[in-house]
N, CA, C and O atoms as a GROMACS GRO file, in nm:
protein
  228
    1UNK      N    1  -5.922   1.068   5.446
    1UNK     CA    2  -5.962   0.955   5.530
    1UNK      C    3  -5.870   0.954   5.652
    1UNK      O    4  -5.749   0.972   5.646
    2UNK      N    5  -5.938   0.932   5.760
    2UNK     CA    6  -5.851   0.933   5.909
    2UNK      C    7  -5.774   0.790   5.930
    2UNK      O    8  -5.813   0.681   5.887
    3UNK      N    9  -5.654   0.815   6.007
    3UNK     CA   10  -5.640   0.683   6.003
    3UNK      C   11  -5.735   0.556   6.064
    3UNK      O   12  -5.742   0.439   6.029
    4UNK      N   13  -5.793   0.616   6.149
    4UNK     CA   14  -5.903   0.534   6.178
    4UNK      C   15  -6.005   0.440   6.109
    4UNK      O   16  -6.020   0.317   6.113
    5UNK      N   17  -6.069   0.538   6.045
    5UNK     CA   18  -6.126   0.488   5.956
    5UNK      C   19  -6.044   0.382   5.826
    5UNK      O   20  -6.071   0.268   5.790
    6UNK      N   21  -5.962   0.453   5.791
    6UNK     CA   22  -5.880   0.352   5.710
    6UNK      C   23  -5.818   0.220   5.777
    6UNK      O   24  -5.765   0.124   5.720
    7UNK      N   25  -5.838   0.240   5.907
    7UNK     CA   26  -5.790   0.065   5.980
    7UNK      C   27  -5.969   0.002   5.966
    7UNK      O   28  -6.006  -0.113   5.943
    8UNK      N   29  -6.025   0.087   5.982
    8UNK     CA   30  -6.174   0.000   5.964
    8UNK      C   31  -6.190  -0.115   5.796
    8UNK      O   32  -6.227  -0.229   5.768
    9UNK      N   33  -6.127   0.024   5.715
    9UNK     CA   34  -6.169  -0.028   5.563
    9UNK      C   35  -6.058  -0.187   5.550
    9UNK      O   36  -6.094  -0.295   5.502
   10UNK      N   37  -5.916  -0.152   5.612
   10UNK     CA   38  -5.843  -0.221   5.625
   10UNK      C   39  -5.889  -0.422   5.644
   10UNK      O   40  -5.870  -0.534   5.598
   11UNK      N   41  -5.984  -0.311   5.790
   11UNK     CA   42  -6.029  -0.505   5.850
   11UNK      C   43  -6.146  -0.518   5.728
   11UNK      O   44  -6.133  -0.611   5.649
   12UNK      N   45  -6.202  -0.472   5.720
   12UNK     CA   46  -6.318  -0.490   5.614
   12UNK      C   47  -6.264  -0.588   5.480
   12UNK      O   48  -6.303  -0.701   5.451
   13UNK      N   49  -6.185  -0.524   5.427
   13UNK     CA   50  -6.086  -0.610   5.338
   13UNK      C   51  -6.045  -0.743   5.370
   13UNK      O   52  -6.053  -0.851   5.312
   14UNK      N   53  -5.977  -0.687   5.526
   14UNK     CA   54  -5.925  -0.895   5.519
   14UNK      C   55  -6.048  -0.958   5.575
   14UNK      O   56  -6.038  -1.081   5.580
   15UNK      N   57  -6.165  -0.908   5.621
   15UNK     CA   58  -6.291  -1.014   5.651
   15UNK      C   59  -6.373  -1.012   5.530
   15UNK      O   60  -6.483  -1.061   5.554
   16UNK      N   61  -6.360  -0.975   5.407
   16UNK     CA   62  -6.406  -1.034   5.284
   16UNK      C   63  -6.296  -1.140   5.215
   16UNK      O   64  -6.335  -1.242   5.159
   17UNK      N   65  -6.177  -1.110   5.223
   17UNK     CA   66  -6.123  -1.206   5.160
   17UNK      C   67  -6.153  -1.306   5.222
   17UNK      O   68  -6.194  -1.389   5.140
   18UNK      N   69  -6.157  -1.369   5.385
   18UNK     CA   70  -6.128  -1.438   5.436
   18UNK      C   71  -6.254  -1.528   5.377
   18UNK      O   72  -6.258  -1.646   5.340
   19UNK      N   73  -6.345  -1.437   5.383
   19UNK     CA   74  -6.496  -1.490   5.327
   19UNK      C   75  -6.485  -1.552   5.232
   19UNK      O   76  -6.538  -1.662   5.217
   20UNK      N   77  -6.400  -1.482   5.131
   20UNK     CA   78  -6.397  -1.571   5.003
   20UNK      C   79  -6.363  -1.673   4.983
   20UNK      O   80  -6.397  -1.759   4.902
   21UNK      N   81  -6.280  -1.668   5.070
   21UNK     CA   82  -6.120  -1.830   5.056
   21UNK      C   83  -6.253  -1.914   5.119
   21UNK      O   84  -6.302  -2.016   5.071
   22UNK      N   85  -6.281  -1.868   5.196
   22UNK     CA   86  -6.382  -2.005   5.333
   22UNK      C   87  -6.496  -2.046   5.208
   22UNK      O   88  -6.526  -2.166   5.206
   23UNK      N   89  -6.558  -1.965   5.112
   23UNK     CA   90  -6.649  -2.021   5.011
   23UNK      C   91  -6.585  -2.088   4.944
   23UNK      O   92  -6.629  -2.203   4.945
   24UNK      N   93  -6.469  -2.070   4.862
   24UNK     CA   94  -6.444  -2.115   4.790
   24UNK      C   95  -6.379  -2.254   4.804
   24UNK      O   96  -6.414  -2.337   4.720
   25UNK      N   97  -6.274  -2.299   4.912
   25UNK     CA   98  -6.274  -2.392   4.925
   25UNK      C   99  -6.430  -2.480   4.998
   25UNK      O  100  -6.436  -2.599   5.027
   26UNK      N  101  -6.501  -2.414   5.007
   26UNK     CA  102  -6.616  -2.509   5.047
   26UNK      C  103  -6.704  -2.550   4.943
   26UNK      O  104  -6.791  -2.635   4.962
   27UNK      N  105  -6.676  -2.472   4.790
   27UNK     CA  106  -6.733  -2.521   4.713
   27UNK      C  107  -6.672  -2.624   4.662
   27UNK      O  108  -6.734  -2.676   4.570
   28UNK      N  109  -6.561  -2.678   4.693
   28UNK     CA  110  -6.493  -2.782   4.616
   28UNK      C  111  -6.525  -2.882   4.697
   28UNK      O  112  -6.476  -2.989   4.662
   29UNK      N  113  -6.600  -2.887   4.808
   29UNK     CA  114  -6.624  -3.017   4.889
   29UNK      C  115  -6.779  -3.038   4.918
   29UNK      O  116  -6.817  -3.098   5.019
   30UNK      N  117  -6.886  -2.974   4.804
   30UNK     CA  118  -6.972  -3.015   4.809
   30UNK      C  119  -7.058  -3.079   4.687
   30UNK      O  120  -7.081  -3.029   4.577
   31UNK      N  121  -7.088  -3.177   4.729
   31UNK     CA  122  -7.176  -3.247   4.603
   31UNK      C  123  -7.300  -3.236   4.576
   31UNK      O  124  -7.358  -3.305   4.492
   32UNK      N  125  -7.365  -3.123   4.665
   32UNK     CA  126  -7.493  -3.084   4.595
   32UNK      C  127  -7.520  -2.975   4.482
   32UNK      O  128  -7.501  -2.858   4.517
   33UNK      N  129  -7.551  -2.992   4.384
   33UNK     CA  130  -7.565  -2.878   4.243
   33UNK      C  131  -7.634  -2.722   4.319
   33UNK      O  132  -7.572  -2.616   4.311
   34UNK      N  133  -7.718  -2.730   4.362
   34UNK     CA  134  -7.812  -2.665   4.402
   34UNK      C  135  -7.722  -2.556   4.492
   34UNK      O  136  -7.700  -2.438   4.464
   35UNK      N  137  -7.673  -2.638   4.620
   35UNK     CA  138  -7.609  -2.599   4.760
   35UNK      C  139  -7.445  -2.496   4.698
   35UNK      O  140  -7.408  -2.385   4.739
   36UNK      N  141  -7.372  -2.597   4.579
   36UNK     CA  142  -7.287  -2.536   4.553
   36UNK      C  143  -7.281  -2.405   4.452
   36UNK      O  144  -7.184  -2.334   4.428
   37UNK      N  145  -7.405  -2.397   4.404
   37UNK     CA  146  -7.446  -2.232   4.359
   37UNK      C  147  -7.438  -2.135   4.425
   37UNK      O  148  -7.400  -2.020   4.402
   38UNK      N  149  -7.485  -2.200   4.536
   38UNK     CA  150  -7.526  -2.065   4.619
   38UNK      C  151  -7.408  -2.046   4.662
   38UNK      O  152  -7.366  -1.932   4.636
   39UNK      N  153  -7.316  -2.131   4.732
   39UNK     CA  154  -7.219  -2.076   4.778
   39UNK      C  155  -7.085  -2.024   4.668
   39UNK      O  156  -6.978  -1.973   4.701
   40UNK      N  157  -7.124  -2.052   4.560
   40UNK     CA  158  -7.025  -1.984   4.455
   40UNK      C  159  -7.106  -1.864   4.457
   40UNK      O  160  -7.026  -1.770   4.451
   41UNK      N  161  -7.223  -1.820   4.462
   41UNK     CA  162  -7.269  -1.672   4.415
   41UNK      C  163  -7.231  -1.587   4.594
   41UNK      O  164  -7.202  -1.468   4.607
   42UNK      N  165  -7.239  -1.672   4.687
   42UNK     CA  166  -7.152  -1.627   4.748
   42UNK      C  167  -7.042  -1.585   4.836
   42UNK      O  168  -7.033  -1.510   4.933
   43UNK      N  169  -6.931  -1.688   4.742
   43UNK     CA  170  -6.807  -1.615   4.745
   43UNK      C  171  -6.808  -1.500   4.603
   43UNK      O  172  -6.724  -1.412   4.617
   44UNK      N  173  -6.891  -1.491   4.469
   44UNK     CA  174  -6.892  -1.393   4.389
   44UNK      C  175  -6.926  -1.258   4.473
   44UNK      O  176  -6.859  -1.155   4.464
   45UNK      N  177  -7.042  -1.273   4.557
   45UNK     CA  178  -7.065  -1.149   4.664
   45UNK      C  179  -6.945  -1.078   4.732
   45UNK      O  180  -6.913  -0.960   4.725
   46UNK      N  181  -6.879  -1.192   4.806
   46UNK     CA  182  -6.767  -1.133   4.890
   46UNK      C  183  -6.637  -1.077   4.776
   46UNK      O  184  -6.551  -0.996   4.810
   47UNK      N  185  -6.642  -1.108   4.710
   47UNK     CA  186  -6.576  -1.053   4.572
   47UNK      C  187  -6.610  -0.908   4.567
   47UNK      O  188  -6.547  -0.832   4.640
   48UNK      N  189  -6.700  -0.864   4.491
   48UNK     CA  190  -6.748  -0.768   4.484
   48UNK      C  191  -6.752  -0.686   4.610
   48UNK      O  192  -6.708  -0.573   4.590
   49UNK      N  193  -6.790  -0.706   4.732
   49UNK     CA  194  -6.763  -0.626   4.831
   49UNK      C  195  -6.615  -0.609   4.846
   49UNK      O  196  -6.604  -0.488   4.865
   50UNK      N  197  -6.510  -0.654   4.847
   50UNK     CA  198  -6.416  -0.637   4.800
   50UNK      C  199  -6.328  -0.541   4.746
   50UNK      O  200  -6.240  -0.465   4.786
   51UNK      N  201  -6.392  -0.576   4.625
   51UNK     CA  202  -6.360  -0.436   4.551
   51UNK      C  203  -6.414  -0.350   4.560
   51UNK      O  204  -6.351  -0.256   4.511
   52UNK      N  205  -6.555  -0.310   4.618
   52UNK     CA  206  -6.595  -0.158   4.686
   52UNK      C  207  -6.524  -0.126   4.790
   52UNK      O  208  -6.492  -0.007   4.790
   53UNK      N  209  -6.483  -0.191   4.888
   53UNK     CA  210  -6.414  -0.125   4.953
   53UNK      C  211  -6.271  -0.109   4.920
   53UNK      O  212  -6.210  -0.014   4.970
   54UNK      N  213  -6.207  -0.199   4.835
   54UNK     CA  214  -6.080  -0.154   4.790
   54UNK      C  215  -6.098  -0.041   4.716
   54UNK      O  216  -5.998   0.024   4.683
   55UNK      N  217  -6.215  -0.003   4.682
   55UNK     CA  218  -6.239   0.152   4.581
   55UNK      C  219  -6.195   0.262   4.748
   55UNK      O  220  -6.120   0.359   4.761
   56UNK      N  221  -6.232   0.231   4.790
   56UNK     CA  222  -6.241   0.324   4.900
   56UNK      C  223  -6.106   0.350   4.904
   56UNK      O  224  -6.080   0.468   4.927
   57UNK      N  225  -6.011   0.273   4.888
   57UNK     CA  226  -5.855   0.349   4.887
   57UNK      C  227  -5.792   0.388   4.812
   57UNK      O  228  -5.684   0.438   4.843
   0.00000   0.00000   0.00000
């Protein structure tokens, strides 16, 4: 892997985590059942992307 590319996988990483944190505290401030599924399945998404690209290193 070039370093290049590995600064790509790099940002990729911190713009999923960032994803995650931003779901997850947003699921704690919503009171709809419905609304807060979705956004738990996804921050589970940004999870999983995550760790594919942490496979990548």
């Amino acid at each position: 892997m070039t370093s290049k590319e590995l600064m790509y996988v790099e940002d990729a990483l911190g713009h999923e985590q960032y994803f995650q944190t931003q779901c997850q505290e947003t699921v704690s401030k919503i009171q709809d059942a419905d609304l807060k599924a979705c956004v738990e399945q996804l921050a589970q998404k940004h999870q999983q992307l995550f760790q594919s690209f942490y496979g990548l290193l």
